[in-house]
Every structure is written in C-alpha cells, then in structure tokens.
MARBADREN-558329 format. One record per residue: residue number from 1; residue in one letter; x, y negated, z negated of N, C-alpha, C in turn. Coordinates in steps of 0.001 Angstrom, whole numbers, plus 524288, in hexadecimal, padded with zeros to 5 digits. Atoms other than C-alpha are relative to their C-alpha. Layout:
! residues N
REC NUM A X Y Z X Y Z X Y Z;
...
//
This chain:
! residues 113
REC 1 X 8034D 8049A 80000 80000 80000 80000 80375 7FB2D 80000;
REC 2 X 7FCB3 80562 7FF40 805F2 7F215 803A3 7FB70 7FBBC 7FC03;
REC 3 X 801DB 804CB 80326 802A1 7E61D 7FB5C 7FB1E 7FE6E 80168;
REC 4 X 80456 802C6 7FDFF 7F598 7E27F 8021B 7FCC4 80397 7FEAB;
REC 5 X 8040C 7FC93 80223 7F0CC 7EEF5 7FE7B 7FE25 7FF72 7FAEA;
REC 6 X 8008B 801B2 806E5 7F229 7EBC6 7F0B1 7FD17 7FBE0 7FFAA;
REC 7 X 8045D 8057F 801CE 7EBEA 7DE3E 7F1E8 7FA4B 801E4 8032E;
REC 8 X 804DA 7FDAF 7FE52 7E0FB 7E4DB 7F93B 7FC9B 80485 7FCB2;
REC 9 X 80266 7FB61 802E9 7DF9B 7EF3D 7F00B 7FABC 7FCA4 7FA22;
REC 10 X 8022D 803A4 8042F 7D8B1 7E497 7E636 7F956 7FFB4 80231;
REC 11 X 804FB 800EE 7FD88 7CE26 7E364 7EF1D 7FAC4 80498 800D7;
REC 12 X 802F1 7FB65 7FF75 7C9C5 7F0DC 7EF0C 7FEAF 8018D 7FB0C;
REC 13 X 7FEEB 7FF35 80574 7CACC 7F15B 7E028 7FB20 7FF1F 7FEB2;
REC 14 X 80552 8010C 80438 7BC8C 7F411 7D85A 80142 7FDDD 7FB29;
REC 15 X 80057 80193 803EE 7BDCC 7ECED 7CD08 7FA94 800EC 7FCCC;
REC 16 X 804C4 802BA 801D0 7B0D9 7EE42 7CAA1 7FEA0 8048B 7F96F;
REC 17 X 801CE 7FB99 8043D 7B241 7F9A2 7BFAE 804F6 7FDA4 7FD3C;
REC 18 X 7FD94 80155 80259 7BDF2 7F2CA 7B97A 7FF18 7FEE6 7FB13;
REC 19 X 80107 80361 8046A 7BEDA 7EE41 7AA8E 7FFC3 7FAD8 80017;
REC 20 X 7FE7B 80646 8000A 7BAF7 7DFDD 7A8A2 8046E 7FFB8 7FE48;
REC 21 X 7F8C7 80324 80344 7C917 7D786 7A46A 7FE5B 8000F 7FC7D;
REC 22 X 7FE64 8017C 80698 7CB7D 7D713 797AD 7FFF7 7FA7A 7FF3E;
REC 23 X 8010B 803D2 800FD 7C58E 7CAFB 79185 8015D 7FE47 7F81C;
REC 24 X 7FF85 80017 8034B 7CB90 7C6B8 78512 7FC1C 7FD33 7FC1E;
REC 25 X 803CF 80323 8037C 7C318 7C47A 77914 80215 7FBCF 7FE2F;
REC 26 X 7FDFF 804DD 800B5 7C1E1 7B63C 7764F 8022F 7FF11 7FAAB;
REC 27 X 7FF98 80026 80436 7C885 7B157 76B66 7FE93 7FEEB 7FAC0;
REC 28 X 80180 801E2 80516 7C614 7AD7D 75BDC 80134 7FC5B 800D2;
REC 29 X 7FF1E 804A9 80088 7C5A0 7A0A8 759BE 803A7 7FED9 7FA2F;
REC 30 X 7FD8A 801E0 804BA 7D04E 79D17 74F04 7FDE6 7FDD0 7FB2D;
REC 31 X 80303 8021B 80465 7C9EC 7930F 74860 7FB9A 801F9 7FEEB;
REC 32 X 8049B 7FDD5 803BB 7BC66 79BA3 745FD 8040B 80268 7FB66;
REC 33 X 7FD1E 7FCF1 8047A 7C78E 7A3EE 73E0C 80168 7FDDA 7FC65;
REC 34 X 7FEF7 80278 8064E 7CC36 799DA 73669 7FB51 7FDFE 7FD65;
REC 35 X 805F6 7FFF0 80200 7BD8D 7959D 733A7 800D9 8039B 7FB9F;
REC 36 X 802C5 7FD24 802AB 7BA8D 7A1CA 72D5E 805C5 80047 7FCDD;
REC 37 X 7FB7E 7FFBC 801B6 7C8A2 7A29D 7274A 7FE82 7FB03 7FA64;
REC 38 X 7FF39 803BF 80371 7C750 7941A 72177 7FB00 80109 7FC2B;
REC 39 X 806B1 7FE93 800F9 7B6C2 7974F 71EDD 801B3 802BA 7FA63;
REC 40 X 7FFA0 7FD50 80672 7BB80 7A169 71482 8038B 7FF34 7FC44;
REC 41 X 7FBF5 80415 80333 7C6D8 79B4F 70E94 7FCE2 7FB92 7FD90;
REC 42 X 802BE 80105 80212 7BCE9 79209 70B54 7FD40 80046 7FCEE;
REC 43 X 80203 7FE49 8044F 7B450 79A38 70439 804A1 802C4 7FBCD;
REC 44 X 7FD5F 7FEDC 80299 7BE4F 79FBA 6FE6B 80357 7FE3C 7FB16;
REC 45 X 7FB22 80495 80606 7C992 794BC 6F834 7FCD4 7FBD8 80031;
REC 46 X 80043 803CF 802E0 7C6C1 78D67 6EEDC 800ED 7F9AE 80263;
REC 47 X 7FF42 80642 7FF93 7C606 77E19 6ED77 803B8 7FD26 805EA;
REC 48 X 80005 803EA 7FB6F 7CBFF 77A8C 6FC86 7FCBB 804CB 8062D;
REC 49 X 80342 7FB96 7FCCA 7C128 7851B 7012A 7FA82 7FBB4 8038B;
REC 50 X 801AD 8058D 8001E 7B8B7 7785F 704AD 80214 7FD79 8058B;
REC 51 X 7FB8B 8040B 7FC9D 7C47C 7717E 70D9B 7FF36 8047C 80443;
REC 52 X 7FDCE 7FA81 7FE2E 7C5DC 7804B 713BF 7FB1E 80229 802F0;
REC 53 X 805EE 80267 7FD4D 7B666 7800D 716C6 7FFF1 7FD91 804FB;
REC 54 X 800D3 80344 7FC06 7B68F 77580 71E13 8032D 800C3 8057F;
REC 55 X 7FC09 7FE88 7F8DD 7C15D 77836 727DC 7FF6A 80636 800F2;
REC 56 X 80272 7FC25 7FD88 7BC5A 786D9 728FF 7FA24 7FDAC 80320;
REC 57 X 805B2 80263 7FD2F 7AED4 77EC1 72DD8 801D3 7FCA3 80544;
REC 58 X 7FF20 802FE 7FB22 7B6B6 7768C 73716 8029B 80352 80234;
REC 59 X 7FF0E 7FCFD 7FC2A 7BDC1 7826C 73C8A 7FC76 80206 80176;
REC 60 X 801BB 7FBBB 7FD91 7B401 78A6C 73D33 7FB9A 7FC2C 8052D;
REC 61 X 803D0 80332 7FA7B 7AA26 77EF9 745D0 8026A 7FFEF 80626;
REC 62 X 7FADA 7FDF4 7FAF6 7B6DE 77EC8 74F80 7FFA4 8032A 800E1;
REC 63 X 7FF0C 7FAD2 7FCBE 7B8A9 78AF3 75171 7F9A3 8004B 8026E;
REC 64 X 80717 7FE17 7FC77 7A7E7 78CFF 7546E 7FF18 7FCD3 805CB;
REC 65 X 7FFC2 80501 7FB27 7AB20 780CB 75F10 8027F 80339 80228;
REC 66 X 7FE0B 7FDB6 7FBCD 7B55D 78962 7645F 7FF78 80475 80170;
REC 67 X 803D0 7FA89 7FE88 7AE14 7947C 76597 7FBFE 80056 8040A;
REC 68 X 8042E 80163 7FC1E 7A58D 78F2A 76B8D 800B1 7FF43 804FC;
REC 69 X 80048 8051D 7FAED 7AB8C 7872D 7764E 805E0 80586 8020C;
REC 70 X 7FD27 7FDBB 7FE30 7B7B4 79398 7788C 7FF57 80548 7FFF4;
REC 71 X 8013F 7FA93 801B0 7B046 79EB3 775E3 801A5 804CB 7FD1F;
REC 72 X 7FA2F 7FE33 802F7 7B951 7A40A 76CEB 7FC3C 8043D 7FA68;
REC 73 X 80218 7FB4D 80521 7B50B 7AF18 761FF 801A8 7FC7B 7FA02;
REC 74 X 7FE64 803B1 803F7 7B48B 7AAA4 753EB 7F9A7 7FE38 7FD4C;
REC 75 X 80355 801CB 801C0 7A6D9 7A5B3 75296 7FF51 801CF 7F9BE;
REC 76 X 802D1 7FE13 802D5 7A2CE 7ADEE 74844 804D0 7FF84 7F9EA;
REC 77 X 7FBF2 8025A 80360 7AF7C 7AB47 73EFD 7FFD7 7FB3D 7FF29;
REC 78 X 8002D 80518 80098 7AD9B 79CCF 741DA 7FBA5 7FDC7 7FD03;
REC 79 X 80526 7FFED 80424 7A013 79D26 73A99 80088 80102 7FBF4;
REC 80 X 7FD92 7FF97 80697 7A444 7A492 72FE5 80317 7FCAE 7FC94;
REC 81 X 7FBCB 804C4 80299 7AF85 79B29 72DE5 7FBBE 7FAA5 7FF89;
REC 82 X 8038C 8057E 80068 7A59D 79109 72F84 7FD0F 80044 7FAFA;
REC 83 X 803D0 7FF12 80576 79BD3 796B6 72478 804C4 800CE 7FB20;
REC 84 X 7FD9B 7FE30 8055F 7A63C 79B18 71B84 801C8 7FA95 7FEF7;
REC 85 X 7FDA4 80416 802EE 7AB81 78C8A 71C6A 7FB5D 7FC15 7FE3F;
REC 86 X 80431 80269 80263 79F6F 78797 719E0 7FF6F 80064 7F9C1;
REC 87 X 801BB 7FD25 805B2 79C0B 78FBB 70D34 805B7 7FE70 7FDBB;
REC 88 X 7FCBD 80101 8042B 7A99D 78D14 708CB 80032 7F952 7FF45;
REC 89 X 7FF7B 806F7 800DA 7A881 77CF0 70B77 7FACC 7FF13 7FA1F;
REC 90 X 805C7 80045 8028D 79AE9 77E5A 703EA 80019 80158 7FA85;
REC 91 X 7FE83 7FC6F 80569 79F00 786E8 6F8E3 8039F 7FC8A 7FD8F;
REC 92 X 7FC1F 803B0 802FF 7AB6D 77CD2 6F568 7FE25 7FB1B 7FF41;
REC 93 X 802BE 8049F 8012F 7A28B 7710F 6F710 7FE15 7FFC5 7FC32;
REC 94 X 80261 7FF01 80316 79973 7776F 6EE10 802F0 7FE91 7FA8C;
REC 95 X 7FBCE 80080 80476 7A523 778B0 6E4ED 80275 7FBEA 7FDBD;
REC 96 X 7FCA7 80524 800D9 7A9EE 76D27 6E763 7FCAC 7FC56 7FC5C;
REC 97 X 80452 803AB 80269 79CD1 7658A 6E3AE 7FEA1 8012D 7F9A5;
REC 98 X 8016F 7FF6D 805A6 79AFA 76D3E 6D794 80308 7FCFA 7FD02;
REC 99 X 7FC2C 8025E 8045C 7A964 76917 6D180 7FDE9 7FACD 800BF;
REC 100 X 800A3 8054D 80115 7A5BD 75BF2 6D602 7FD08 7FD7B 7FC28;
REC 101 X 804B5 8005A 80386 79970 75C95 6CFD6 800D7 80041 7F90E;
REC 102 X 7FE85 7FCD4 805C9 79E49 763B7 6C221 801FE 7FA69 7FDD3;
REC 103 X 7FE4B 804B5 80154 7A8AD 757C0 6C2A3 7FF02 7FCE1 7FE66;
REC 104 X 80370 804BB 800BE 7A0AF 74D10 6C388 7FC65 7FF62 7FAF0;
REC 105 X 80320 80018 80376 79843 751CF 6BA31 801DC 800A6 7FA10;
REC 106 X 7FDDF 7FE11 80855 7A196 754F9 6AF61 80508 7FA21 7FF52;
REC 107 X 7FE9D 8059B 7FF0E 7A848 747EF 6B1DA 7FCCF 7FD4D 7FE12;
REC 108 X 80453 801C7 80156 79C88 74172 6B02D 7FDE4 8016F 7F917;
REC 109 X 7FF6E 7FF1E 8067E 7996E 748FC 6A330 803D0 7FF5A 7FBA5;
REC 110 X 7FBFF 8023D 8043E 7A492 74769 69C61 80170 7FA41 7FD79;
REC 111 X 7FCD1 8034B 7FE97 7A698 73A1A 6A156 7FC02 7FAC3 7FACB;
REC 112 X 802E4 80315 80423 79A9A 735F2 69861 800EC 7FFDD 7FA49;
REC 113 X 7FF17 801BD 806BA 79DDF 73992 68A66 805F6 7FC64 7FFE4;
//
C-alpha cells in the first residue's frame, strides 16, 4: 500500500460503532471547599467562630456565582458551607449579645449601691 492508500483508508472507516471520546468530569470548585471547610470551623472554635462565619458566607456566595456561570461541580458543598456559616455567625452573635447583655446589666447593678 503507498501513502494515498492510507489517507484513503479514513474514508472507508465506520466509526459509527466506536466509543464516544473520553470527556473529562468537570471540576470542584475550590472555594465551595473552603465554604464548607470555613462553615464548620465556625461552628466549631470558639470566640473568632463569628469572624470565620462570615467569610465562610462570602466564600461560599462566590463559589454558587461560579458555579453557576462555569459549570463547575461543588454546588452542594457550597450550601453546606453556606448553612454551616450561617448557624455558626448566629450562634456567636447569640453569644455575643448575651455577654453583652449580662455586662451591662451587672455594671449597671453594682454601679448603684
């Protein structure tokens, strides 16, 4: 066979029972991971669990934007990180308001006799 046979041989070629290509699964999105990473570190530590909240809530909104717009895997980590930084912003507020509260009030009592 000479060279023309070979580029001719393409033409005769069924493809039609072939395996589709190999399509790689899309990737995780990073920041859903640190979401759910920062999300429970939140509930977790103590007194800068609060600070640790909040920037698991602003990763995890990012990452749901870039999920969105790159189709990228992750959603379902980026929620979690989202709820867990919720419940932990909520839970240290809570905490926070009580000492404030306790403070104020035993300040106040003392401050009279």
């Amino acid at each position: 066979m000479n060279q023309q046979d070979y580029n001719n041989a393409d033409r005769y070629y069924d493809n039609s029972f072939a395996p589709p290509p190999y399509a790689a699964p899309p990737k995780t999105n990073s920041k859903s991971i640190v979401s759910l990473v920062l999300g429970i570190l939140s509930v977790v530590i103590p007194y800068i669990g609060f600070l640790i909240g909040i920037a698991a809530i602003i990763f995890a909104s990012i990452s749901l934007k870039e999920i969105r717009m790159r189709m990228e895997q992750g959603k379902g980590l980026a929620v979690a990180g989202l709820v867990c930084g919720i419940i932990g912003t909520a839970l240290y507020a809570i905490i926070i308001l009580i000492v404030l509260i306790v403070l104020l009030y035993s300040t106040t009592v003392y401050s009279t006799y």
